[in-house]
mmJSON file of the N, C-alpha and C atoms, coordinates in Angstrom:
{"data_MODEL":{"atom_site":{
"group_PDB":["ATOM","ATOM","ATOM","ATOM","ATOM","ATOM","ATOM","ATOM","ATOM","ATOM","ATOM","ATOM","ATOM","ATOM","ATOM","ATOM","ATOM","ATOM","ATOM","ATOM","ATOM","ATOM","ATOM","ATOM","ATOM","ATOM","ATOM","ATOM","ATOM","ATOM","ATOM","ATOM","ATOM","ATOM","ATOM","ATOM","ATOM","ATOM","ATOM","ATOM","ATOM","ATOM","ATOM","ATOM","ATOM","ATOM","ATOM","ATOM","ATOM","ATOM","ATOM","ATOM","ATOM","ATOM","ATOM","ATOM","ATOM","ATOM","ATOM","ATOM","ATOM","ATOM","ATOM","ATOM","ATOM","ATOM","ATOM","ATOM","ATOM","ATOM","ATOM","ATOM","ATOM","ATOM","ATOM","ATOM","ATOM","ATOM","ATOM","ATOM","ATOM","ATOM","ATOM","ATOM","ATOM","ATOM","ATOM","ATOM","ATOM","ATOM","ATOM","ATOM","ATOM","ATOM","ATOM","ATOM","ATOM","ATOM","ATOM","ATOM","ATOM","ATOM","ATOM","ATOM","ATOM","ATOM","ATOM","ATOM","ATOM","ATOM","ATOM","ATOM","ATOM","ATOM","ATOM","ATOM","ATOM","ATOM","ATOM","ATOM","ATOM","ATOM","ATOM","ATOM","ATOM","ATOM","ATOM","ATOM","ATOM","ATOM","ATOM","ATOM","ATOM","ATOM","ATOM","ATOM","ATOM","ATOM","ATOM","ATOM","ATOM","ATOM","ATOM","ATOM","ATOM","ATOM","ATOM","ATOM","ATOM","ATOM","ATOM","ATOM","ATOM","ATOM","ATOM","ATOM","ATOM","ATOM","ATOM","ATOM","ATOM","ATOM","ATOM","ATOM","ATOM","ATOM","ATOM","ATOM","ATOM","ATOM","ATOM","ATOM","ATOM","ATOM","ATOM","ATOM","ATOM","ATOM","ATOM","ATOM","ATOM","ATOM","ATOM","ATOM","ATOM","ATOM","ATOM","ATOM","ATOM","ATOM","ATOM","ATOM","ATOM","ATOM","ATOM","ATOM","ATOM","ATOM"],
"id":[1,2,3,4,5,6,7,8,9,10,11,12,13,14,15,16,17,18,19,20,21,22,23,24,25,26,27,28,29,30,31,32,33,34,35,36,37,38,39,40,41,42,43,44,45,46,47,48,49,50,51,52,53,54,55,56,57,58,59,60,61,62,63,64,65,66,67,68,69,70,71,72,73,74,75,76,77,78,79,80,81,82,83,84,85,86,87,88,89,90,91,92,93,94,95,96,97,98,99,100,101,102,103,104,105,106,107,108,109,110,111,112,113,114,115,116,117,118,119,120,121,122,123,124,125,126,127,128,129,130,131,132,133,134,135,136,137,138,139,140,141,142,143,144,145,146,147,148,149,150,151,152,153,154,155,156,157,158,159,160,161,162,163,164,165,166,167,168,169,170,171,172,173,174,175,176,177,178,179,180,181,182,183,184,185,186,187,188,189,190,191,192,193,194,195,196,197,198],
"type_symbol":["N","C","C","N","C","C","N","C","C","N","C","C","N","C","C","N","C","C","N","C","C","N","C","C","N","C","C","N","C","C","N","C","C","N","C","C","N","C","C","N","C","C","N","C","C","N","C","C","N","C","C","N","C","C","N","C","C","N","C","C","N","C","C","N","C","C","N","C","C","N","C","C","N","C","C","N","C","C","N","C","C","N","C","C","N","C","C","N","C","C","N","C","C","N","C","C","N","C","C","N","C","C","N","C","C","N","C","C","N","C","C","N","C","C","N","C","C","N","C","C","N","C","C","N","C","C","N","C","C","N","C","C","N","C","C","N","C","C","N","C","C","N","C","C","N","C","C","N","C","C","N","C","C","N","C","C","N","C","C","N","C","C","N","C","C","N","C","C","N","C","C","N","C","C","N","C","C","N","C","C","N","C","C","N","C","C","N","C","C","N","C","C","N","C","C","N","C","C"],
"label_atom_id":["N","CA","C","N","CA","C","N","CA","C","N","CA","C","N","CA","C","N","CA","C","N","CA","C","N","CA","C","N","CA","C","N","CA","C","N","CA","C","N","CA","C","N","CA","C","N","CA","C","N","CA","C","N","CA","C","N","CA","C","N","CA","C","N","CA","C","N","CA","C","N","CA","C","N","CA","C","N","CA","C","N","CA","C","N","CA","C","N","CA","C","N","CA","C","N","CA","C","N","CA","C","N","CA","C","N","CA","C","N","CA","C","N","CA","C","N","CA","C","N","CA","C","N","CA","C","N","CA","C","N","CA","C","N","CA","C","N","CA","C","N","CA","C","N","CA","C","N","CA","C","N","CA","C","N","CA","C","N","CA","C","N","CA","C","N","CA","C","N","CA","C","N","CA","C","N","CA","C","N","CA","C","N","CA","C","N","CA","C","N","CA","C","N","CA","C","N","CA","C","N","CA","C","N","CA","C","N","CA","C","N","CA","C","N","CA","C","N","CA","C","N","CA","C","N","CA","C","N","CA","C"],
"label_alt_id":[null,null,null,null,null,null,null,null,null,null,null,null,null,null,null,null,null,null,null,null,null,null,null,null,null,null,null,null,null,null,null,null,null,null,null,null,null,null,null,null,null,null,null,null,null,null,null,null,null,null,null,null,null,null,null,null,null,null,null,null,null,null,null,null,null,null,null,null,null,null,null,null,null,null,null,null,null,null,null,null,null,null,null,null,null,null,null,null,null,null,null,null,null,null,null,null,null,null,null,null,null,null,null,null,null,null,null,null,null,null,null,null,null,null,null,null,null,null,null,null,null,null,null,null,null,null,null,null,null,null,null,null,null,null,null,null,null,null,null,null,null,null,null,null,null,null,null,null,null,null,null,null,null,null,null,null,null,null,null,null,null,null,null,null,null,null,null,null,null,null,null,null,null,null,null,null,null,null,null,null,null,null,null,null,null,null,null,null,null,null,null,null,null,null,null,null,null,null],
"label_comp_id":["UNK","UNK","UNK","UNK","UNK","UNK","UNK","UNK","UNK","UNK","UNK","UNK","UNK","UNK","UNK","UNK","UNK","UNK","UNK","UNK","UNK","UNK","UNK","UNK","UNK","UNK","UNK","UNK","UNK","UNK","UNK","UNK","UNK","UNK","UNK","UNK","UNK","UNK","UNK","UNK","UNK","UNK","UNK","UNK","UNK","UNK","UNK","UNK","UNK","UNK","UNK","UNK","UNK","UNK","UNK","UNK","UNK","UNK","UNK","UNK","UNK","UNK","UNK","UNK","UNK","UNK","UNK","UNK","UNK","UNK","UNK","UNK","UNK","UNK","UNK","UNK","UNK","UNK","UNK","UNK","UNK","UNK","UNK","UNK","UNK","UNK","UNK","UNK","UNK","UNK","UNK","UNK","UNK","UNK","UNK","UNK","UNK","UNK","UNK","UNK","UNK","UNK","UNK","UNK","UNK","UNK","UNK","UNK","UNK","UNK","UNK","UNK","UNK","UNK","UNK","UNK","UNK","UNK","UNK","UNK","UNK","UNK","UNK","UNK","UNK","UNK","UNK","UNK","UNK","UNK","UNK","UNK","UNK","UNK","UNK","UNK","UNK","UNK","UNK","UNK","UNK","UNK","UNK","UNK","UNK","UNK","UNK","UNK","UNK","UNK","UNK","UNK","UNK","UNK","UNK","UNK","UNK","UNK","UNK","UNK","UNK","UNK","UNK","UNK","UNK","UNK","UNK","UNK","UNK","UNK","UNK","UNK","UNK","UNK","UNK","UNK","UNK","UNK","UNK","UNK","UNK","UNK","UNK","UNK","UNK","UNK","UNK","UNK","UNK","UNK","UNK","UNK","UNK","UNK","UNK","UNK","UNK","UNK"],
"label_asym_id":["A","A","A","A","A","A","A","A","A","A","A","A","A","A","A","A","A","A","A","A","A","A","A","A","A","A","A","A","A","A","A","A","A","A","A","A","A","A","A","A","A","A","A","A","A","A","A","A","A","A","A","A","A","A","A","A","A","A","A","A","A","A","A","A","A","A","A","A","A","A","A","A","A","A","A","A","A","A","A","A","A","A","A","A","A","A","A","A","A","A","A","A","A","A","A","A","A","A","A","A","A","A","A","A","A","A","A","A","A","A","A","A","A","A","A","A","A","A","A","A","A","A","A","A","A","A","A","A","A","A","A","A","A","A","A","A","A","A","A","A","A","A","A","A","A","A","A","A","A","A","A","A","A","A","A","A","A","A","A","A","A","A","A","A","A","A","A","A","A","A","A","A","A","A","A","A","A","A","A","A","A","A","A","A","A","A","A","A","A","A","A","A","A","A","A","A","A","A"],
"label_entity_id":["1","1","1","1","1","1","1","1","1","1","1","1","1","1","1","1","1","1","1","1","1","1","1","1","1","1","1","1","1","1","1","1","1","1","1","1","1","1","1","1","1","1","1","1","1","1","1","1","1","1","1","1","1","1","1","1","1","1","1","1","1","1","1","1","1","1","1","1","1","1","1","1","1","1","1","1","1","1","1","1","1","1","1","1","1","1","1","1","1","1","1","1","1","1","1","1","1","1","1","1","1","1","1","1","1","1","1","1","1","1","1","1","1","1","1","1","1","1","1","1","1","1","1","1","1","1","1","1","1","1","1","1","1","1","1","1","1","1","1","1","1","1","1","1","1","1","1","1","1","1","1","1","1","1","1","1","1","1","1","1","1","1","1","1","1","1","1","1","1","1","1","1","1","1","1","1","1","1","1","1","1","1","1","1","1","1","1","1","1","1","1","1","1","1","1","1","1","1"],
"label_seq_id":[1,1,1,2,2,2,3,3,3,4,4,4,5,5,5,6,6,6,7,7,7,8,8,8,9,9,9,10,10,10,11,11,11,12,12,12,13,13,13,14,14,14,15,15,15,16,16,16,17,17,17,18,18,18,19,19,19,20,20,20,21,21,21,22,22,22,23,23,23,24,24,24,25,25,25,26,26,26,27,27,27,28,28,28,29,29,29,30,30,30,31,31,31,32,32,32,33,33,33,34,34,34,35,35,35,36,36,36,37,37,37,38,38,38,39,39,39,40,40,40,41,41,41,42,42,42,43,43,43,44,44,44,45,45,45,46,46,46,47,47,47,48,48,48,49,49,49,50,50,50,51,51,51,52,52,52,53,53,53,54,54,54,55,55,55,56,56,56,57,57,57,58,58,58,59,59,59,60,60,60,61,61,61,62,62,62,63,63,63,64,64,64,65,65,65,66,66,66],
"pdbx_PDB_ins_code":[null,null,null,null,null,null,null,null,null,null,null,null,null,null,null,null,null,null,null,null,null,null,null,null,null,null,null,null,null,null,null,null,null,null,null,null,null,null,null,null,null,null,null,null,null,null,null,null,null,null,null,null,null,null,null,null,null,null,null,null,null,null,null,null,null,null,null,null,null,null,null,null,null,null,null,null,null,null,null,null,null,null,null,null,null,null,null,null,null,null,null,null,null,null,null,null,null,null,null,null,null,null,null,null,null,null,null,null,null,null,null,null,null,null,null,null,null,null,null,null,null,null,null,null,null,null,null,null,null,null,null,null,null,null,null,null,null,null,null,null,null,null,null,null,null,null,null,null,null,null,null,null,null,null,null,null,null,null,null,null,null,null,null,null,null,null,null,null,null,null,null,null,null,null,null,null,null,null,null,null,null,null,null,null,null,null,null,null,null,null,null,null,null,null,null,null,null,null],
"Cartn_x":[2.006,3.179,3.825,2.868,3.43,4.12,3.486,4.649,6.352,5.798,7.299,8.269,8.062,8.867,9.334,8.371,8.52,9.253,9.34,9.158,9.529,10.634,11.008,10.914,11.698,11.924,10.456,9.636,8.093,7.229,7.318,6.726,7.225,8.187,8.742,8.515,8.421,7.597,6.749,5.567,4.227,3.7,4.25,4.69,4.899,5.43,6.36,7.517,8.205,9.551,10.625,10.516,10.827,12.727,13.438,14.857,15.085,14.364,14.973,14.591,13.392,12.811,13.743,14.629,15.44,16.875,17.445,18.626,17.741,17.28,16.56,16.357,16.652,16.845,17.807,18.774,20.091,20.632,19.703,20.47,20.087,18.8,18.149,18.45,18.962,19.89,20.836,21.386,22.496,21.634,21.619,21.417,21.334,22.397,22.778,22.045,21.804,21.277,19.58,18.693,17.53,17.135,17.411,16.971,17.124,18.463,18.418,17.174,17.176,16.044,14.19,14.439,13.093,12.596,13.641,13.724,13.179,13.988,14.181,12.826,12.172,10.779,9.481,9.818,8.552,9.169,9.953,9.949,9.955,10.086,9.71,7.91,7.142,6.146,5.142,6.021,5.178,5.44,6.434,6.918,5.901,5.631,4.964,3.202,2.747,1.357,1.234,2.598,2.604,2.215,3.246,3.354,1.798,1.001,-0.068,-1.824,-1.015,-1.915,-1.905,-0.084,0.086,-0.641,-0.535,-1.027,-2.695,-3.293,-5.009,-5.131,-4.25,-4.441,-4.043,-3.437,-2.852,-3.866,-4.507,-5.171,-7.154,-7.176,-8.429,-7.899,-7.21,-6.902,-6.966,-6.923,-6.479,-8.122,-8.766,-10.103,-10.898,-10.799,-11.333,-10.802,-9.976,-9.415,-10.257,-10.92,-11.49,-12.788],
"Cartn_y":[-74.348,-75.187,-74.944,-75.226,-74.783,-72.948,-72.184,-71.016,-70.933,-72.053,-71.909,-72.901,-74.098,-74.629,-73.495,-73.137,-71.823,-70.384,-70.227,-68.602,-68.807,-69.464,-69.308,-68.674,-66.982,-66.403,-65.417,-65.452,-64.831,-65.779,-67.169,-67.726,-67.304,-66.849,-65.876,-64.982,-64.603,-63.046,-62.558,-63.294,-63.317,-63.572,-64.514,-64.747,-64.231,-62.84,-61.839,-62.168,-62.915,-63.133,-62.176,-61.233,-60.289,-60.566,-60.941,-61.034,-62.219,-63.184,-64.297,-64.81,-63.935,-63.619,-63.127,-62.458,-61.854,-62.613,-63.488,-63.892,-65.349,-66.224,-66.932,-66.43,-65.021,-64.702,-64.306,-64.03,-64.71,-65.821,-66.548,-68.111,-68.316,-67.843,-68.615,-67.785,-66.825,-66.131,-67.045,-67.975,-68.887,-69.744,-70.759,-71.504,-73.057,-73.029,-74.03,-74.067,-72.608,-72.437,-71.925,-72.417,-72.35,-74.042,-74.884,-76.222,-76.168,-75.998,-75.708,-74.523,-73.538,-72.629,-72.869,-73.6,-74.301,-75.04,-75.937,-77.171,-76.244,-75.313,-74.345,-73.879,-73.576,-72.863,-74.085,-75.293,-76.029,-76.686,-76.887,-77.22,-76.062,-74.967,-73.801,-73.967,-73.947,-73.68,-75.237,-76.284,-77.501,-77.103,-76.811,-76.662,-75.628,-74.658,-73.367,-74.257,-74.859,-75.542,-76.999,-76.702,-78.066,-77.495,-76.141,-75.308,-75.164,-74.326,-74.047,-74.962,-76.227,-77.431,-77.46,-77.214,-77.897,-77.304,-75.851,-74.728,-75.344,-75.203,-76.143,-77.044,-77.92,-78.944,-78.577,-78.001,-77.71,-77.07,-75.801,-75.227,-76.015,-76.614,-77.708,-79.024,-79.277,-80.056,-79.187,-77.648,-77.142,-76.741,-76.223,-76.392,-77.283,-78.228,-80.054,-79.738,-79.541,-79.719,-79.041,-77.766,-76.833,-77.586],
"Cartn_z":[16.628,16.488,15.122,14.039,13.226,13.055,13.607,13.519,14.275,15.506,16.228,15.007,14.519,13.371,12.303,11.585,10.08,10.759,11.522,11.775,13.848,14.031,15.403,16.175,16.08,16.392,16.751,16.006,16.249,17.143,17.237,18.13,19.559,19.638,20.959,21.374,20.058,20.534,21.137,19.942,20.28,21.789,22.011,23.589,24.903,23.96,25.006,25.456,24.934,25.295,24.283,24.395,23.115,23.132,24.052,23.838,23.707,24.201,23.669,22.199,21.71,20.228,19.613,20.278,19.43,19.445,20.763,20.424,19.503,19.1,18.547,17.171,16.778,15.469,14.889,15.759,15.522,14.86,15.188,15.632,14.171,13.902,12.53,11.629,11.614,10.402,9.146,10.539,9.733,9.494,8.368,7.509,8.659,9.621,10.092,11.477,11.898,12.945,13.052,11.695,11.793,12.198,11.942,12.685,14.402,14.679,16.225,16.607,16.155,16.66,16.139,15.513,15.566,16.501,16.544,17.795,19.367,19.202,20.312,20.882,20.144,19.655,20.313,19.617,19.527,20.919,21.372,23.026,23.837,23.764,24.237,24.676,23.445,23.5,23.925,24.102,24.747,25.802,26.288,27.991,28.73,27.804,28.716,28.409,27.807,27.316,28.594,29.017,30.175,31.539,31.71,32.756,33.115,31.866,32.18,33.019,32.077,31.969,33.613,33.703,35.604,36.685,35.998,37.165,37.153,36.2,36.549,37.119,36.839,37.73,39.567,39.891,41.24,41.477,40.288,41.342,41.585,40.724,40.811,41.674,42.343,43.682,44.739,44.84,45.6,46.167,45.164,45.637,45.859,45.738,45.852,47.613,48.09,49.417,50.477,49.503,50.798,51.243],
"occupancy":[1.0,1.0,1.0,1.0,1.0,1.0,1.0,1.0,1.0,1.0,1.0,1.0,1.0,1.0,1.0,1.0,1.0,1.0,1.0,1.0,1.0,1.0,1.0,1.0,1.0,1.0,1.0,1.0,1.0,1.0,1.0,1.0,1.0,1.0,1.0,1.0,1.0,1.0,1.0,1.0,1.0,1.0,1.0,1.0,1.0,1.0,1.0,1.0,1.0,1.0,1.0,1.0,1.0,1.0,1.0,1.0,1.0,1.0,1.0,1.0,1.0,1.0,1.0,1.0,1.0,1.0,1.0,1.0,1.0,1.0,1.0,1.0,1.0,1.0,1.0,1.0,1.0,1.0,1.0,1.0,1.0,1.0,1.0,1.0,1.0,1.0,1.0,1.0,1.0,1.0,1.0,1.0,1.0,1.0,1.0,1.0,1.0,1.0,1.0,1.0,1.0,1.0,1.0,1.0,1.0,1.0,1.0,1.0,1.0,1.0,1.0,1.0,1.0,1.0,1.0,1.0,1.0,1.0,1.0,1.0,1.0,1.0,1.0,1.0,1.0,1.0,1.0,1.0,1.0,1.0,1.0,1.0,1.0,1.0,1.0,1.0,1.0,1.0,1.0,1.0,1.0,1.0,1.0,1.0,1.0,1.0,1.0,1.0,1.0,1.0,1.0,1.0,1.0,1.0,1.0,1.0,1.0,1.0,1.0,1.0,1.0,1.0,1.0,1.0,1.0,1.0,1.0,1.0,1.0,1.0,1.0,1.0,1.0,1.0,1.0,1.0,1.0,1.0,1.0,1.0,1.0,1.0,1.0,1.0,1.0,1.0,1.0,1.0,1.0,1.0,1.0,1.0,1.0,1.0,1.0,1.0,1.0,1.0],
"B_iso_or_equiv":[0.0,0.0,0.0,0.0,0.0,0.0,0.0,0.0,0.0,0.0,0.0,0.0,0.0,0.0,0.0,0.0,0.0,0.0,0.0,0.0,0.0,0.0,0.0,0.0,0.0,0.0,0.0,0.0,0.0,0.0,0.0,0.0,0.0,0.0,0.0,0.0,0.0,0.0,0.0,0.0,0.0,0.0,0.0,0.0,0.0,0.0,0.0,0.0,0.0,0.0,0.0,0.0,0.0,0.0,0.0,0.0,0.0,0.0,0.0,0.0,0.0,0.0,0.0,0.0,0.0,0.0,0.0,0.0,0.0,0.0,0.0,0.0,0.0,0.0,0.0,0.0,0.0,0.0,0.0,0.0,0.0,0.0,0.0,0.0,0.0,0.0,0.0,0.0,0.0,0.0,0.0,0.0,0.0,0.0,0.0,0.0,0.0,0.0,0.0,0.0,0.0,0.0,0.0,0.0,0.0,0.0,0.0,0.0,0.0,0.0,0.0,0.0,0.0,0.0,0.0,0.0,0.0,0.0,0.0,0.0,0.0,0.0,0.0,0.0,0.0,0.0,0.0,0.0,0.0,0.0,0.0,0.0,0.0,0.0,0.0,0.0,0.0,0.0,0.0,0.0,0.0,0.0,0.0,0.0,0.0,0.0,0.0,0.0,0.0,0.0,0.0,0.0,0.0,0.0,0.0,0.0,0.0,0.0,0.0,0.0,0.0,0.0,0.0,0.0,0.0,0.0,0.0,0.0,0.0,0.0,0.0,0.0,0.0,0.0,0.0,0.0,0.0,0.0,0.0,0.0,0.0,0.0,0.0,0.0,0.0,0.0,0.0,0.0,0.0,0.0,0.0,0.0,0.0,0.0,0.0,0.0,0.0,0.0],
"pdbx_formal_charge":[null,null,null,null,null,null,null,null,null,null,null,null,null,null,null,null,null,null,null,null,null,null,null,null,null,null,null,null,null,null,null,null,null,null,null,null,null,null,null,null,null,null,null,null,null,null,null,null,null,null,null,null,null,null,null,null,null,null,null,null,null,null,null,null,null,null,null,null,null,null,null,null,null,null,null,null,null,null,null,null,null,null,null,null,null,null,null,null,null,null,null,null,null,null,null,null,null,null,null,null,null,null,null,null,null,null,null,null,null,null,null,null,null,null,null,null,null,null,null,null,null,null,null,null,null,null,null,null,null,null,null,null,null,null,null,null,null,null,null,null,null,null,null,null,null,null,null,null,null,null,null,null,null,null,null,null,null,null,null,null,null,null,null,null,null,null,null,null,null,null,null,null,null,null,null,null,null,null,null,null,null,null,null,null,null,null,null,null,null,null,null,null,null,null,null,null,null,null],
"auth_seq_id":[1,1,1,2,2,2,3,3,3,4,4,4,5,5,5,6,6,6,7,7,7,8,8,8,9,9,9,10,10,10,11,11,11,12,12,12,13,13,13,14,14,14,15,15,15,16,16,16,17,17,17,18,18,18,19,19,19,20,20,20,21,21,21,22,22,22,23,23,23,24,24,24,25,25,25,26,26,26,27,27,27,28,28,28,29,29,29,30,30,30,31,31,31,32,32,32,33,33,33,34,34,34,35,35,35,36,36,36,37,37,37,38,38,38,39,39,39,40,40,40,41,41,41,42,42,42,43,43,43,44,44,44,45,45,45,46,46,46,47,47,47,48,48,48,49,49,49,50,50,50,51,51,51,52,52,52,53,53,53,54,54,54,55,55,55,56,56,56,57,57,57,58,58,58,59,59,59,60,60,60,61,61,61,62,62,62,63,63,63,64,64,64,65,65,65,66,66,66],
"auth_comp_id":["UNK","UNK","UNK","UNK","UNK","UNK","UNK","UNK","UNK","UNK","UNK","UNK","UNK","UNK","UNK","UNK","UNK","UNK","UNK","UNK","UNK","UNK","UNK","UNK","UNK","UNK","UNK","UNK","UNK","UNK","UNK","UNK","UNK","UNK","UNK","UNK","UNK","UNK","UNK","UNK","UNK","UNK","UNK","UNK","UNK","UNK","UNK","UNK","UNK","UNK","UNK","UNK","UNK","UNK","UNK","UNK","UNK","UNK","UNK","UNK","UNK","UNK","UNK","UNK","UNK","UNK","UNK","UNK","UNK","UNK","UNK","UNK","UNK","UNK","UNK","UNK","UNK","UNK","UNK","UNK","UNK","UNK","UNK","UNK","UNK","UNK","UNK","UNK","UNK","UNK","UNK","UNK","UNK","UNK","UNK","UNK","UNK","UNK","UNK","UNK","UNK","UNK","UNK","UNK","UNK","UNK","UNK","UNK","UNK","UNK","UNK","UNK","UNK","UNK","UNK","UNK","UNK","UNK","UNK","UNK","UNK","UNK","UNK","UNK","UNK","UNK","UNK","UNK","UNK","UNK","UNK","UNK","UNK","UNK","UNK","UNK","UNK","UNK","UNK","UNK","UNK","UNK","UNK","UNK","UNK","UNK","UNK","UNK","UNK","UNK","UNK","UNK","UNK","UNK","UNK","UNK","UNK","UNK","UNK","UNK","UNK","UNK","UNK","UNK","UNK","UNK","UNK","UNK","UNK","UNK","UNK","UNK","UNK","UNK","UNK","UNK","UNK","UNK","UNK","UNK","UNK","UNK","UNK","UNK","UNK","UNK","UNK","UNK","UNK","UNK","UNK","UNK","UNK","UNK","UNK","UNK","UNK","UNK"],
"auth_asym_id":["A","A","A","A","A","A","A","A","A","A","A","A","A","A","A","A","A","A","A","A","A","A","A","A","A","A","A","A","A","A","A","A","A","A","A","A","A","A","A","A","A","A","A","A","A","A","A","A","A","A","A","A","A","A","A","A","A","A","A","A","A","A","A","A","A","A","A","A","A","A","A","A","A","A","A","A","A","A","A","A","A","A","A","A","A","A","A","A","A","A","A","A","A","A","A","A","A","A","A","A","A","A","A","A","A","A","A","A","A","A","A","A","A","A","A","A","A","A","A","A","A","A","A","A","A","A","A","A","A","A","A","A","A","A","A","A","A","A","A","A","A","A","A","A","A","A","A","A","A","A","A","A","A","A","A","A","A","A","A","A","A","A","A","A","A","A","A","A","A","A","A","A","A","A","A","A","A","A","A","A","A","A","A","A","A","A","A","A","A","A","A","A","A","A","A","A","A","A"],
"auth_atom_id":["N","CA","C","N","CA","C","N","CA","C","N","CA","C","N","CA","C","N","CA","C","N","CA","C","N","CA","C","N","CA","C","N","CA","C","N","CA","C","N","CA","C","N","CA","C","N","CA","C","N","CA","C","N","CA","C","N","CA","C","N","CA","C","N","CA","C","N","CA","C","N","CA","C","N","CA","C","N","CA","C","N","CA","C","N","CA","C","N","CA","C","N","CA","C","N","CA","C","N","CA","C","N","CA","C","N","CA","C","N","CA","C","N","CA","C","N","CA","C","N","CA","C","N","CA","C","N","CA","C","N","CA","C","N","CA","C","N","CA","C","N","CA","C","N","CA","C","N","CA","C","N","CA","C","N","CA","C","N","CA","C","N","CA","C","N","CA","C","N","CA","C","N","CA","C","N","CA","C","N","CA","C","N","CA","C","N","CA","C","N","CA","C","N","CA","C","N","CA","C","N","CA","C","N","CA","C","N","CA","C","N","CA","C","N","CA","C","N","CA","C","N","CA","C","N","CA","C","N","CA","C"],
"pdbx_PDB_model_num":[1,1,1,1,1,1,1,1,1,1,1,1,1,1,1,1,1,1,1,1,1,1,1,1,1,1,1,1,1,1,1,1,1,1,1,1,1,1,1,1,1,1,1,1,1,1,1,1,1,1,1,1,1,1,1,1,1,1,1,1,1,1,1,1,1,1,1,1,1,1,1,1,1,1,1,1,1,1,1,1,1,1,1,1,1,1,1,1,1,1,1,1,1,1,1,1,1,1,1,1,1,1,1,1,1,1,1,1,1,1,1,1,1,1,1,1,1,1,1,1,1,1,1,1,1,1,1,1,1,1,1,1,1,1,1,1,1,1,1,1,1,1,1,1,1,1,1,1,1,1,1,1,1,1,1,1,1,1,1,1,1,1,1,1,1,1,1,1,1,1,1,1,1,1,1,1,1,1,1,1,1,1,1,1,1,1,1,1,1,1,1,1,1,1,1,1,1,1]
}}}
């Protein structure tokens, strides 16, 4: 978390999201547009930590069923 706040555009990366790493370093070039791409970053990376959480859970109901 703390890298997607400091350093946006690499929390994307790392990721493999290599273009939106890159329009995201754009953004934080400008002075004005490193708060928005932080923001960008740290809900980026709860959302995909949710995604993942979800997929376990679906797939541990899914075997409970058989």
């Amino acid at each position: 978390m703390l890298l997607a706040i400091l350093l946006p555009f690499l929390s994307f990366m790392i990721r493999g999201k290599i273009l939106t790493g890159i329009v995201c370093l754009i953004l934080q070039i400008t002075l004005i547009g490193w708060l928005p791409a932080a923001i960008w970053a740290a809900l980026s990376l709860n959302n995909a930590r949710a995604d993942r959480r979800n997929e376990k859970l679906i797939k541990a109901v899914k075997q409970n069923q058989r």
